[in-house]
N, CA, C and O of each residue as an XYZ file, in Angstrom:
900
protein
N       0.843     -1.196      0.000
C       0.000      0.000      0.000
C       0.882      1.251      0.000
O       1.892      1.381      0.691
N       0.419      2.099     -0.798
C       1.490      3.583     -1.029
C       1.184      4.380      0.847
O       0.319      4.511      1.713
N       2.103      4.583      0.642
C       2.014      5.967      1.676
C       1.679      7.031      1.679
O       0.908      7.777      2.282
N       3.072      7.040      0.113
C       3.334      8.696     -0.336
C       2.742      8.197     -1.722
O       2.916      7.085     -2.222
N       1.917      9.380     -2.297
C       1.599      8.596     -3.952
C       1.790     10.162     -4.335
O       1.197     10.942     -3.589
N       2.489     10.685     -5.326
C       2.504     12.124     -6.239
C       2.535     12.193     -7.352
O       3.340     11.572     -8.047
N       1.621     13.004     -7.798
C       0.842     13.209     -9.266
C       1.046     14.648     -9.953
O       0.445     15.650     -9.567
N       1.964     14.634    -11.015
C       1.762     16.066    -11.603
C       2.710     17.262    -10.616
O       2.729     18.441    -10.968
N       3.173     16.972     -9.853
C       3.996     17.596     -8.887
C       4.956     18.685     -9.714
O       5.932     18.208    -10.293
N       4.700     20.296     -9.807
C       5.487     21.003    -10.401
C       5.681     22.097     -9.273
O       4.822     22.401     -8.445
N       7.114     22.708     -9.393
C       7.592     24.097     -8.508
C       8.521     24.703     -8.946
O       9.740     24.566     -8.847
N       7.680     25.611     -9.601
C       9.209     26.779    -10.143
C       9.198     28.470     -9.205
O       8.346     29.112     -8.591
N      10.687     28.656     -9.557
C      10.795     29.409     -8.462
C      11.482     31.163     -9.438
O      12.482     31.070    -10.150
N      10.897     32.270     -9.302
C      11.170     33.666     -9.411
C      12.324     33.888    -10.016
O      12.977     34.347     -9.079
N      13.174     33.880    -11.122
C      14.577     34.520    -11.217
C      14.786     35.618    -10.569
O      13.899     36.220     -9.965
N      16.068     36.003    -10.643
C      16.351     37.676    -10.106
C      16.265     38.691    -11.560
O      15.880     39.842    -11.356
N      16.521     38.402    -12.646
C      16.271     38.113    -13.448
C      15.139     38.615    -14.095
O      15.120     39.519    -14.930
N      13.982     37.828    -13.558
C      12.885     38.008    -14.136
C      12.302     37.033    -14.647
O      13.100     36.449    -15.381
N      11.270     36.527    -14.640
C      10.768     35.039    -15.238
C      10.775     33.774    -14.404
O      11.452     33.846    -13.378
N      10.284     32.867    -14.594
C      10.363     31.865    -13.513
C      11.365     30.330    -14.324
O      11.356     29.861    -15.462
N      11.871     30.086    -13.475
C      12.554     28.747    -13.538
C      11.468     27.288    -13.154
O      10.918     27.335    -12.054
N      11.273     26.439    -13.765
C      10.841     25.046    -13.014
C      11.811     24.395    -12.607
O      12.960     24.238    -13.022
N      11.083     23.922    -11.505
C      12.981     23.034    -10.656
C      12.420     21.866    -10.472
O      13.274     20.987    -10.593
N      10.924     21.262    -10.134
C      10.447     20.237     -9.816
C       9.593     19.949    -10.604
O       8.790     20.875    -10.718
N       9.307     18.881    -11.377
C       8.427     18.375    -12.508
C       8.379     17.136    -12.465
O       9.111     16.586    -13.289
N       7.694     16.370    -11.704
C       7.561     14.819    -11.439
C       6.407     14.131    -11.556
O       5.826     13.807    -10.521
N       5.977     13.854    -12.563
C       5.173     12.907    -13.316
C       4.408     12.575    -11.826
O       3.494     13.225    -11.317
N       5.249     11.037    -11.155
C       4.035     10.586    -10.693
C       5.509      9.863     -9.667
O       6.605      9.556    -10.137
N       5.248      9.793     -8.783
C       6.023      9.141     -7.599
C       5.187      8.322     -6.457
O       4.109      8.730     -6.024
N       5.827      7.097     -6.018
C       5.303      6.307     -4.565
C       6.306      5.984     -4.106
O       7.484      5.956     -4.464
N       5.490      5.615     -2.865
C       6.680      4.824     -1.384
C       5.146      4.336     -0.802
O       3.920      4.432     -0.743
N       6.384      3.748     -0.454
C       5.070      2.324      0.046
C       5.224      2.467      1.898
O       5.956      3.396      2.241
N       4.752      1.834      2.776
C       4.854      1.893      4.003
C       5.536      0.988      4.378
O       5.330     -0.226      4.395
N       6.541      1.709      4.751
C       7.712      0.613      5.550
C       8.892      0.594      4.295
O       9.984      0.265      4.759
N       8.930      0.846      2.931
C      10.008      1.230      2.415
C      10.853      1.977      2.538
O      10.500      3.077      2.964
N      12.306      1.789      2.251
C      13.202      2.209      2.077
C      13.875      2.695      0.700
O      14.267      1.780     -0.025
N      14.039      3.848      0.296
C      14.563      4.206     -1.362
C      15.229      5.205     -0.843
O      14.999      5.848      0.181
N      16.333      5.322     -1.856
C      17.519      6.512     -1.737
C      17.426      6.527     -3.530
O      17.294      5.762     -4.485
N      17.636      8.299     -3.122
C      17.286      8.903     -4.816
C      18.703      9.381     -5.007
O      19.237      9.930     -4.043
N      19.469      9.224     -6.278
C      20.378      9.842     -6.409
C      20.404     11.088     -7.192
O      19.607     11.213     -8.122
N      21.317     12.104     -6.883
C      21.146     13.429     -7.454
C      21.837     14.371     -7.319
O      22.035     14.831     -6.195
N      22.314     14.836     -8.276
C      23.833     15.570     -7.957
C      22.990     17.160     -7.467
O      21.792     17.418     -7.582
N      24.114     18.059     -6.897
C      23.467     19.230     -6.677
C      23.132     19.898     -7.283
O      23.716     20.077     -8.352
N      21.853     20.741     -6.897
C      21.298     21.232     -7.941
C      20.513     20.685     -8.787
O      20.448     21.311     -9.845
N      19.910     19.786     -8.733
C      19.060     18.844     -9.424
C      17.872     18.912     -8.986
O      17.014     18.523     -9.778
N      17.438     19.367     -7.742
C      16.169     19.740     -7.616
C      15.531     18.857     -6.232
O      14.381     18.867     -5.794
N      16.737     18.107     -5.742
C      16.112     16.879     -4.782
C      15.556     17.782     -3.428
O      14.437     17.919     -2.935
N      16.592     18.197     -3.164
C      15.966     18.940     -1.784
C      14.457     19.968     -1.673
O      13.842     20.255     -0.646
N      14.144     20.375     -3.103
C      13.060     21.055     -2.911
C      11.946     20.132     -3.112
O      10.782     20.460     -2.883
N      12.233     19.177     -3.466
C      11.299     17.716     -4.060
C      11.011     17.615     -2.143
O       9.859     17.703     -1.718
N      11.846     17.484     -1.466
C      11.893     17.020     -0.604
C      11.040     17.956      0.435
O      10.394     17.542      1.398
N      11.185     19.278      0.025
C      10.414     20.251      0.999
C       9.065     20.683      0.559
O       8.398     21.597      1.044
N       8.669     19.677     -0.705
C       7.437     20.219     -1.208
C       6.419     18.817     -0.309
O       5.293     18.756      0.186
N       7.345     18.057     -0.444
C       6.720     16.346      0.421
C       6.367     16.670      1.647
O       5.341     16.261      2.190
N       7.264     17.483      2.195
C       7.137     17.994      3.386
C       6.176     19.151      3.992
O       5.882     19.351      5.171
N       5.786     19.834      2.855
C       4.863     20.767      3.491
C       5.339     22.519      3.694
O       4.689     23.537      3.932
N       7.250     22.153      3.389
C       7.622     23.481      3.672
C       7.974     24.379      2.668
O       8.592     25.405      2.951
N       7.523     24.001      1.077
C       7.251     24.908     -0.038
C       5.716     24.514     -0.053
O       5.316     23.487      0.495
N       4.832     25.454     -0.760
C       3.583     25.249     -1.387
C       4.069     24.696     -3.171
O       4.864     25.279     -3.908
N       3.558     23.862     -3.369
C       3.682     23.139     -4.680
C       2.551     24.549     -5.641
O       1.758     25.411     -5.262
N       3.067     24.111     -6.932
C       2.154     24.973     -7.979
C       1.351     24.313     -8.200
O       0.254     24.865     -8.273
N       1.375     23.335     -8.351
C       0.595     22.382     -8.956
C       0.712     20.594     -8.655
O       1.757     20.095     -8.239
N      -0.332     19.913     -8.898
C      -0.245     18.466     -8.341
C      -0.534     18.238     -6.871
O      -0.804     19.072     -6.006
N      -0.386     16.558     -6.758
C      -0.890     16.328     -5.102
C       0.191     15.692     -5.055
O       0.978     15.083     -5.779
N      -0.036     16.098     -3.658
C       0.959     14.867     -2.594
C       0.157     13.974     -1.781
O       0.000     14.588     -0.726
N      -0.306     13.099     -1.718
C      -0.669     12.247     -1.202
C      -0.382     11.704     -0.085
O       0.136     10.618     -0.346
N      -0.444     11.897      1.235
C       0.354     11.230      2.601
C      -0.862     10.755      3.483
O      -1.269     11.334      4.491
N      -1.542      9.209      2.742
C      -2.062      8.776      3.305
C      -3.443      9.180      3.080
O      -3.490      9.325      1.859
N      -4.619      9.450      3.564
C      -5.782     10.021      3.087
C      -5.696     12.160      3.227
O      -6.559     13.036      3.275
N      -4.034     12.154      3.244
C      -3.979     13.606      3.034
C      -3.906     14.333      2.052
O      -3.551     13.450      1.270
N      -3.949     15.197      1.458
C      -3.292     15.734      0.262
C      -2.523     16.801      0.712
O      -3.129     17.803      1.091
N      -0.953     16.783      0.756
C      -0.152     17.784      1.095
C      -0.183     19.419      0.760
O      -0.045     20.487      1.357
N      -0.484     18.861     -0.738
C      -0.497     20.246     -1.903
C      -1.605     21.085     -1.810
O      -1.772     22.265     -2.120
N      -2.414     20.138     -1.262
C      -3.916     21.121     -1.270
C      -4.238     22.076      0.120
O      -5.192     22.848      0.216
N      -3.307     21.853      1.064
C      -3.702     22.593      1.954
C      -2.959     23.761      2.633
O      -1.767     23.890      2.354
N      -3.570     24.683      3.551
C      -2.753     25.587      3.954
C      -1.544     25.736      4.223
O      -0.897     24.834      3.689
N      -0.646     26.737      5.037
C       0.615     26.277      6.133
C       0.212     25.737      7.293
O       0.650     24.812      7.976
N      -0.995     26.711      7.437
C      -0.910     25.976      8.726
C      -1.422     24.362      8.956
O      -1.089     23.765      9.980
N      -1.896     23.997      8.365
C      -2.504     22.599      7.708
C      -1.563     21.437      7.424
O      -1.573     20.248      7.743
N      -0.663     22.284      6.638
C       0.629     21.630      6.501
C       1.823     21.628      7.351
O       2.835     21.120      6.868
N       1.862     21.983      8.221
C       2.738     22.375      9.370
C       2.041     21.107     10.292
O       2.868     20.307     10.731
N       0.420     20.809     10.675
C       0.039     20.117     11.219
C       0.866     18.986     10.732
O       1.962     18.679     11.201
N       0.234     18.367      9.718
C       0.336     17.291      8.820
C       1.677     16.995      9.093
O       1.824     15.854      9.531
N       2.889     17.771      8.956
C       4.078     17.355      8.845
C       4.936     17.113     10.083
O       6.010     16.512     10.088
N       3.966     17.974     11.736
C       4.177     17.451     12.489
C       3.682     16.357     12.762
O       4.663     15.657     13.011
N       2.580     15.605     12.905
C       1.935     14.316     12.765
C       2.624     13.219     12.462
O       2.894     12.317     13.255
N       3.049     13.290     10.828
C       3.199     12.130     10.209
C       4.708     12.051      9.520
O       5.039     11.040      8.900
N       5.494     13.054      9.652
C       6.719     13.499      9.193
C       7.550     13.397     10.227
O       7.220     13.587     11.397
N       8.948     13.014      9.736
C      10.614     13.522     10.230
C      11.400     13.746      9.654
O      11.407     13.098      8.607
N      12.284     14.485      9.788
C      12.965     15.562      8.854
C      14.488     15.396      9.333
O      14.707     15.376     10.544
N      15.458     15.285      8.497
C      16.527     14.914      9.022
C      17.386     15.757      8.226
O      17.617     15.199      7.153
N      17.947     16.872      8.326
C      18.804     17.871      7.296
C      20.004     17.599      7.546
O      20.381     17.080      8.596
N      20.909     18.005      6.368
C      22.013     17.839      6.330
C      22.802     18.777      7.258
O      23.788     18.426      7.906
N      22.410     19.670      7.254
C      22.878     20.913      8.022
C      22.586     20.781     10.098
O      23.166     21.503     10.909
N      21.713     19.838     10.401
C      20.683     19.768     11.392
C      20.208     20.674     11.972
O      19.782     20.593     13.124
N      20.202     21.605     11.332
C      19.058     22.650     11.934
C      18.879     22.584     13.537
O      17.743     22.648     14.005
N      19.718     22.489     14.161
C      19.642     22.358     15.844
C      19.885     23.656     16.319
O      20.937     24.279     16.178
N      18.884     24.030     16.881
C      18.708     25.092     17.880
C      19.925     25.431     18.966
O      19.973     24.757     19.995
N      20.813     26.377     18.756
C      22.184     26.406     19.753
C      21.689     26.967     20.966
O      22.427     26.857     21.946
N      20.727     27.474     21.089
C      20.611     27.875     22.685
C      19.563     26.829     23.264
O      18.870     27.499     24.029
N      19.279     26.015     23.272
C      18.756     24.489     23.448
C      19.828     23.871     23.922
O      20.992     24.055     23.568
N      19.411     23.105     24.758
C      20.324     21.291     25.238
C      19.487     20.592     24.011
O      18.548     21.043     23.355
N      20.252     19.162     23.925
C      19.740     18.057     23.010
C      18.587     17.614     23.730
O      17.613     17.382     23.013
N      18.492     17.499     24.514
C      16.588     17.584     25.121
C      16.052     18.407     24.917
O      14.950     18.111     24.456
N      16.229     19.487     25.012
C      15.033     20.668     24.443
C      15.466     20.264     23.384
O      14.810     19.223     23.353
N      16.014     20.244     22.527
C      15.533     20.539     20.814
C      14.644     19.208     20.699
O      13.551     19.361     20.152
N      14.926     18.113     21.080
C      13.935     16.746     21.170
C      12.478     17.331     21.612
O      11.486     17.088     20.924
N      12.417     18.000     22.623
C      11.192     18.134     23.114
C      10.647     19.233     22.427
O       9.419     19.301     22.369
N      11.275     20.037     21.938
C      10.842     21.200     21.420
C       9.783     21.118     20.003
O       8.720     21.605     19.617
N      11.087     19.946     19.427
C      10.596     19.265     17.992
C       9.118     18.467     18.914
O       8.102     18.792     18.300
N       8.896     17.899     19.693
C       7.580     16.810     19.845
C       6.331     18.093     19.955
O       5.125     17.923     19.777
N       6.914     19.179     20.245
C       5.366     19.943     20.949
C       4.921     20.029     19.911
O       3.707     19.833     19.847
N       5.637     20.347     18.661
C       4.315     20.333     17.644
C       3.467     19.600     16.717
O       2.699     19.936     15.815
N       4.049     17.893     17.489
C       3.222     17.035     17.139
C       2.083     16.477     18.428
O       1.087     17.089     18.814
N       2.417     15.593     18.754
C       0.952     15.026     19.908
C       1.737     16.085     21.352
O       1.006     16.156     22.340
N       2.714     16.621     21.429
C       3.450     16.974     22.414
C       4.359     16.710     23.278
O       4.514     15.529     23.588
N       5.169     17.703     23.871
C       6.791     17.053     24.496
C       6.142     16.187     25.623
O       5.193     16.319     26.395
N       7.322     15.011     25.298
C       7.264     13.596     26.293
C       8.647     13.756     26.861
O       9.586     13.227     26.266
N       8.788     14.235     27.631
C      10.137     14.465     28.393
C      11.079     12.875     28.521
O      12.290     12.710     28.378
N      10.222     12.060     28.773
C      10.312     10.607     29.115
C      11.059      9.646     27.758
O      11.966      8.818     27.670
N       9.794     10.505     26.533
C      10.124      9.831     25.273
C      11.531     10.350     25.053
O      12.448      9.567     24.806
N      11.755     11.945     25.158
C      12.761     12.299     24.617
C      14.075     11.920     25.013
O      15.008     11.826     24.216
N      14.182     11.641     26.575
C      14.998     10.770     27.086
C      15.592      9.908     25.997
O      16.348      9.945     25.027
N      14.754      9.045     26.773
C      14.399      7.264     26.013
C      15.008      7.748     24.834
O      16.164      7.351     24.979
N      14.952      8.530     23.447
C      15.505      8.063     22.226
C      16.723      8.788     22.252
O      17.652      8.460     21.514
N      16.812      9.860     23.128
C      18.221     10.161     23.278
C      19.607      9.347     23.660
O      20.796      9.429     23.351
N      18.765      8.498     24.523
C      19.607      7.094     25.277
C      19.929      6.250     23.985
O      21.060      5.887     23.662
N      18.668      5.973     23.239
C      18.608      5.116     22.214
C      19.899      5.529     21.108
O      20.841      4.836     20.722
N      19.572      6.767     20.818
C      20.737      7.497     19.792
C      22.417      7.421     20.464
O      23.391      7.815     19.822
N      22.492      6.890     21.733
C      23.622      7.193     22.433
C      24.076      8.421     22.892
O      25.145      8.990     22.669
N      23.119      8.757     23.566
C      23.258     10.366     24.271
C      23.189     10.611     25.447
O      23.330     11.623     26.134
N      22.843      9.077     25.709
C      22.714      9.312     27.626
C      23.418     10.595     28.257
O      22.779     11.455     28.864
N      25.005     10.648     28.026
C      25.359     11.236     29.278
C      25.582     12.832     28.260
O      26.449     13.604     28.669
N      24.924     13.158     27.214
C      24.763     14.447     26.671
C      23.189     14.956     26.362
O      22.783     15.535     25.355
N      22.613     14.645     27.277
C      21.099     15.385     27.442
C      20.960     16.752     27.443
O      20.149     17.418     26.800
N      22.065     17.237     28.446
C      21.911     18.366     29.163
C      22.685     19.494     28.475
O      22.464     20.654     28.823
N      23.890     19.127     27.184
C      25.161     19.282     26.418
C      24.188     20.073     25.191
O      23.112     19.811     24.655
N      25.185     21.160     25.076
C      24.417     22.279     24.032
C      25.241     21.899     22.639
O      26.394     21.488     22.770
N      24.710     22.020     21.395
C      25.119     21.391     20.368
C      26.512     21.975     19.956
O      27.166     21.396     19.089
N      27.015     23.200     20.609
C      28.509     23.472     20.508
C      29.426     22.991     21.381
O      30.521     23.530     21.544
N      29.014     21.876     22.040
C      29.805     21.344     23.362
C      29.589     19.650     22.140
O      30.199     18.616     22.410
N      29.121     19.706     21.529
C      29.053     18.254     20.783
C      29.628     17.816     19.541
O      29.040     18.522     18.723
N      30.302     17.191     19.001
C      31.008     16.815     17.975
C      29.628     16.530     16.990
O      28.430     16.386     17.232
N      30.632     16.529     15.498
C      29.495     16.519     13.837
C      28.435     15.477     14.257
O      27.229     15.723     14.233
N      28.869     14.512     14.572
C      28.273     13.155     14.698
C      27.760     12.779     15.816
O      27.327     11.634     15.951
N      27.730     13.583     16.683
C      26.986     13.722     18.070
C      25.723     14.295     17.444
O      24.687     13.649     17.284
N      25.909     15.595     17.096
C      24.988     16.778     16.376
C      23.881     15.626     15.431
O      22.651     15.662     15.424
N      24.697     14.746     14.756
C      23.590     14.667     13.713
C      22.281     13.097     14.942
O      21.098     12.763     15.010
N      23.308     12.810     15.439
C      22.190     11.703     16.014
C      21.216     12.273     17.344
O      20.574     11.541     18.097
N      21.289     13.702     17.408
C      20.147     14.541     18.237
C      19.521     14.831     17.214
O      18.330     14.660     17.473
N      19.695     15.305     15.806
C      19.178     15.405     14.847
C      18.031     14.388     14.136
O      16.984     14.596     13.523
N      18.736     13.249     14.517
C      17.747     11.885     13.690
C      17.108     11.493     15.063
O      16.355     10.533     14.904
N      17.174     12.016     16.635
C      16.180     11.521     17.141
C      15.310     12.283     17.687
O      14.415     11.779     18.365
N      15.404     13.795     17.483
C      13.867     14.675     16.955
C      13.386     14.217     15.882
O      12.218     14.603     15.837
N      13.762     13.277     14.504
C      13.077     13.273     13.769
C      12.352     12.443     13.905
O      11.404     12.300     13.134
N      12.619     11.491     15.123
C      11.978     10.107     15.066
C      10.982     10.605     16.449
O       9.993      9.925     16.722
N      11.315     11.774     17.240
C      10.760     11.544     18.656
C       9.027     11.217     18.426
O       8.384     10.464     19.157
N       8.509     11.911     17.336
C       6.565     12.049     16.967
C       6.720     10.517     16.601
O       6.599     11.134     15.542
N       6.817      9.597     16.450
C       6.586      8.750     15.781
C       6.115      8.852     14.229
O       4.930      8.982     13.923
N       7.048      8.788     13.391
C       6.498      9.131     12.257
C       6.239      8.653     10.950
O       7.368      8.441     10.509
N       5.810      8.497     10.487
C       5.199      7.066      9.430
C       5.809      7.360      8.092
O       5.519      6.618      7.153
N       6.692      8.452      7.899
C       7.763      8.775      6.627
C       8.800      9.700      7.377
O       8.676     10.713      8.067
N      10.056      8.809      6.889
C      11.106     10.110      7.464
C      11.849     10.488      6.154
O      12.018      9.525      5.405
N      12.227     11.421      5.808
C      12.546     12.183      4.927
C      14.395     12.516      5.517
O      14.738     12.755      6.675
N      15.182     12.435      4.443
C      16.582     12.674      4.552
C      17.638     13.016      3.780
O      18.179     12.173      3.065
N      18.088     14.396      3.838
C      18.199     15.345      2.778
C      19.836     15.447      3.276
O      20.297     16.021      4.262
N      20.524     14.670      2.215
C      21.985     14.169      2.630
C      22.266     13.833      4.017
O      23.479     13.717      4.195
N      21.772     13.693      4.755
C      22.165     13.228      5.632
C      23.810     12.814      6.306
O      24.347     13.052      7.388
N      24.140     12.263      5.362
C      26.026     12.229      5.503
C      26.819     13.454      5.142
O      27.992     13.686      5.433
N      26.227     13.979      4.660
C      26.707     15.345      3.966
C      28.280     15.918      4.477
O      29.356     15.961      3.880
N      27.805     16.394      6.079
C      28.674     16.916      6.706
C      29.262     15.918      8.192
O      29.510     16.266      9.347
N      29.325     14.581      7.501
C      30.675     13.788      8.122
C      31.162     13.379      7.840
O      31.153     13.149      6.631
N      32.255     12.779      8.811
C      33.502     12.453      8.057
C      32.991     10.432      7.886
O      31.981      9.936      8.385
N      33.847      9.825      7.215
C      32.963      8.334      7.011
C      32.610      7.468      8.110
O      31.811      6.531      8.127
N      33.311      7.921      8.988
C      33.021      6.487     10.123
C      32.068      7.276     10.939
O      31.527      6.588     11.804
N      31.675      8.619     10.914
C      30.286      9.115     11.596
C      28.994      8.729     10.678
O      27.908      8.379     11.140
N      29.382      8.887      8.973
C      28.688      8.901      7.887
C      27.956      7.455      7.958
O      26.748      7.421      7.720
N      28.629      6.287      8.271
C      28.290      5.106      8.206
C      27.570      4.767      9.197
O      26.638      3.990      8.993
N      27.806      5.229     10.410
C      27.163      5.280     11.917
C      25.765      5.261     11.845
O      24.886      4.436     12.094
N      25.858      7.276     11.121
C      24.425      7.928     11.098
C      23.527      7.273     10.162
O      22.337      7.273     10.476
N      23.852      6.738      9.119
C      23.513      5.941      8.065
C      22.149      4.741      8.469
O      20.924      4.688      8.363
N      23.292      3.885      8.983
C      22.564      2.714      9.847
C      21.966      3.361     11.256
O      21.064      2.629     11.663
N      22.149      4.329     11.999
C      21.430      4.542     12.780
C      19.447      4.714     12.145
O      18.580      3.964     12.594
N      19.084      6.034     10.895
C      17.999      6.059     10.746
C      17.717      5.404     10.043
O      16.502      5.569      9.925
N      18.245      4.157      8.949
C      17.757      3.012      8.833
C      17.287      2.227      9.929
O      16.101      1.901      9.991
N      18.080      1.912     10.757
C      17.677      1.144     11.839
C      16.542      1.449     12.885
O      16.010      0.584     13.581
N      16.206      2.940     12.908
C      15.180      3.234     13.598
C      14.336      3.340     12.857
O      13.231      2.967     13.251
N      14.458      3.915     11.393
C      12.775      3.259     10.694
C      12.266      2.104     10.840
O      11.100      1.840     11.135
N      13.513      1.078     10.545
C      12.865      0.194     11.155
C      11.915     -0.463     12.172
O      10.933     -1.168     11.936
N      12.367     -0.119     13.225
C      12.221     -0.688     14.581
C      10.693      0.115     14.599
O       9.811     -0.409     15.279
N      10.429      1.188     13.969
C       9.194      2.049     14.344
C       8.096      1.556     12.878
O       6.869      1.612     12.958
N       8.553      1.270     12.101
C       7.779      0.759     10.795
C       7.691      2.177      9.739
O       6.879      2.302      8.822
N       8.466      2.916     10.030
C       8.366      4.138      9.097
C       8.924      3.804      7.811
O       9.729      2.875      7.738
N       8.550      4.528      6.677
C       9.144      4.539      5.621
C      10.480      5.575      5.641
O      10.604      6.348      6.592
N      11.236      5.559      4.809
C      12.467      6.506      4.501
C      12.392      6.753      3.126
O      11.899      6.042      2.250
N      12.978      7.926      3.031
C      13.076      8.851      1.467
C      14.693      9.738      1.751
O      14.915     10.710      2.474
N      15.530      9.031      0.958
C      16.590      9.725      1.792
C      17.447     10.294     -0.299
O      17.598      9.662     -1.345
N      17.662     11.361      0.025
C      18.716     11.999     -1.283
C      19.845     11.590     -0.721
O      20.041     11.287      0.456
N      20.783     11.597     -1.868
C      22.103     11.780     -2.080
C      22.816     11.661     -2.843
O      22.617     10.611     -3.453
N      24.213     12.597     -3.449
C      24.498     11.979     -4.410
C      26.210     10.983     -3.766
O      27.074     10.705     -4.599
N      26.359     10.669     -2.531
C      27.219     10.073     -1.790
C      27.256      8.557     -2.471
O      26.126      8.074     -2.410
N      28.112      7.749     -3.037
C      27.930      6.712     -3.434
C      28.017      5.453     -2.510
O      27.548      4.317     -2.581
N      28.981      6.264     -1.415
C      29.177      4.697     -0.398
C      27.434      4.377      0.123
O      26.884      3.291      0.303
N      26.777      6.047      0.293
C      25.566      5.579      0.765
C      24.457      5.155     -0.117
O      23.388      4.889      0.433
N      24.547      5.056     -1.355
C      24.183      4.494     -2.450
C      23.915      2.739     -1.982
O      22.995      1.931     -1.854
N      25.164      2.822     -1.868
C      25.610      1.577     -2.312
C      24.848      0.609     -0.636
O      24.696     -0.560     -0.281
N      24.640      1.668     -0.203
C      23.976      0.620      1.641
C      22.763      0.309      0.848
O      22.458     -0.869      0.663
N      22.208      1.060      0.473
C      20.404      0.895     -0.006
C      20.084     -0.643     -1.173
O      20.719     -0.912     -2.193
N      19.211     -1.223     -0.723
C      18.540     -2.128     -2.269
C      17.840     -1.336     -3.137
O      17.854     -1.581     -4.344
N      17.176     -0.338     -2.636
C      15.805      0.507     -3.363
C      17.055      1.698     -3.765
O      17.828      2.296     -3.017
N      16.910      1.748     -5.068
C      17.722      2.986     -5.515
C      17.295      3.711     -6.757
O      17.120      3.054     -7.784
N      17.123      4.944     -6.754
C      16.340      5.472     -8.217
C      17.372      6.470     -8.072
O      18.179      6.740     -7.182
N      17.041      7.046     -9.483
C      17.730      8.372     -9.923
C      16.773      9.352    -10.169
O      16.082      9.398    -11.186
N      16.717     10.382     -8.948
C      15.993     11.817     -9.457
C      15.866     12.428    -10.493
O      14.762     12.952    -10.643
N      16.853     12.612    -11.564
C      16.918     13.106    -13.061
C      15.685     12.125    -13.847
O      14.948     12.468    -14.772
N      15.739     10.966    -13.224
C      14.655     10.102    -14.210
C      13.439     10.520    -13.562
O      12.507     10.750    -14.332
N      13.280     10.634    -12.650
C      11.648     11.253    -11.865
C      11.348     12.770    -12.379
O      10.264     13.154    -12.818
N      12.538     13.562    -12.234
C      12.289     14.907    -12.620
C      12.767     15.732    -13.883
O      13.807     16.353    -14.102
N      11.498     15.486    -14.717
C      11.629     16.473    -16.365
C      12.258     17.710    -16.017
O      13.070     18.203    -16.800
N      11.956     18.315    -14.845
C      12.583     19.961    -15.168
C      14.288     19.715    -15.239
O      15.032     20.668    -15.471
N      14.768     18.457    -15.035
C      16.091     18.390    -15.090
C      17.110     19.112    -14.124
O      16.587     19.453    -13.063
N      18.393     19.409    -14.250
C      19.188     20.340    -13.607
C      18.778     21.614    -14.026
O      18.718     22.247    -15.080
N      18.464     21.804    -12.601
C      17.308     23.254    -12.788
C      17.844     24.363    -11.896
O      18.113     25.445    -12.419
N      17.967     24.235    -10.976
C      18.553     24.888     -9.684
C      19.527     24.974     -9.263
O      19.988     23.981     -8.698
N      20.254     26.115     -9.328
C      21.450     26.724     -9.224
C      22.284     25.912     -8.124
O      23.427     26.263     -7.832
């Protein structure tokens, strides 16, 4: 059964210039529940906005997103902000971690805007991620690979039935890269979530069975600067 099903999916974005660019043009896309696929895609190809239109945090021009009996595309921000707290996790390359936060607040911070902070839960997956004795540790007191597994366990703290992962290895070095790798594989697992992870990293290519190429999903081609 699809999860994610997308139809007609287009997003072009303003030149400076003048005129608009298309960056996202994707026929028709699925993920099934409980799959695993890694898209390959060099930069600039359009993956990450593919990825933030799934998500709720561009408005699409056109087409649906499908997440379950939702339609992503069709609804507000604030609608979509719901939705993506609910049923979404978000795992950036960059991790977007809040520096005046401990790795518990940003865990808990990330849950309030789904069912709400579980102090208990956030623990618990912090322990899980190997953070026990850095709960309390602000993300400049923490190494790349510390950073990214507070990162993948706000994404997991809502329980979330698609996690989304936008290089993810990006910014480590390989033996964190391989770590973090199998870490949110391994917790989709264990939770039954699906994964949607970019990259154009080949070692992490090469972990996945499910492997497509974004250029073949997306007509607008290398679009984006």
């Amino acid at each position: 059964m699809a999860l994610l099903a997308i139809q007609s999916l287009q997003k072009s974005f303003v030149l400076p210039e003048g005129g608009k660019k298309l960056i996202v043009d994707v026929p028709a896309f699925a993920l099934a529940e409980g799959q695993q696929l890694a898209l390959r895609g060099e930069s600039g190809s359009g993956k990450t906005t593919f990825l933030h239109l799934i998500a709720g945090i561009l408005a699409a021009d056109r087409g649906s997103i499908q997440l379950g009996s939702d339609d992503m595309a069709r609804l507000g921000e604030p609608a979509r902000d719901r939705l993506r707290a609910r049923t979404i996790g978000y795992v950036f390359q960059t991790f977007n971690l809040l520096q005046g936060y401990t790795c518990l607040e940003n865990v808990l911070l990330g849950m309030s805007f789904g069912p709400g902070a579980d102090r208990a839960r956030a623990t618990a997956i912090l322990q899980r991620v190997g953070l026990a004795d850095r709960l309390h540790h602000y993300p400049r007191q923490l190494s790349t690979g510390q950073q990214q597994r507070v990162a993948v366990a706000r994404a997991m703290a809502n329980r979330p039935r698609l996690v989304l992962a936008d290089e993810p290895t990006g910014n480590l070095d390989r033996k964190n890269a391989v770590e973090a790798l199998a870490l949110i594989r391994e917790s989709c697992r264990e939770t039954g979530a699906a994964l949607l992870l970019v990259t154009h990293d080949a070692h992490v290519l090469a972990a996945f069975e499910g492997v497509s190429d974004f250029s073949a999903l997306n007509r607008a081609g290398e679009a984006a600067p």
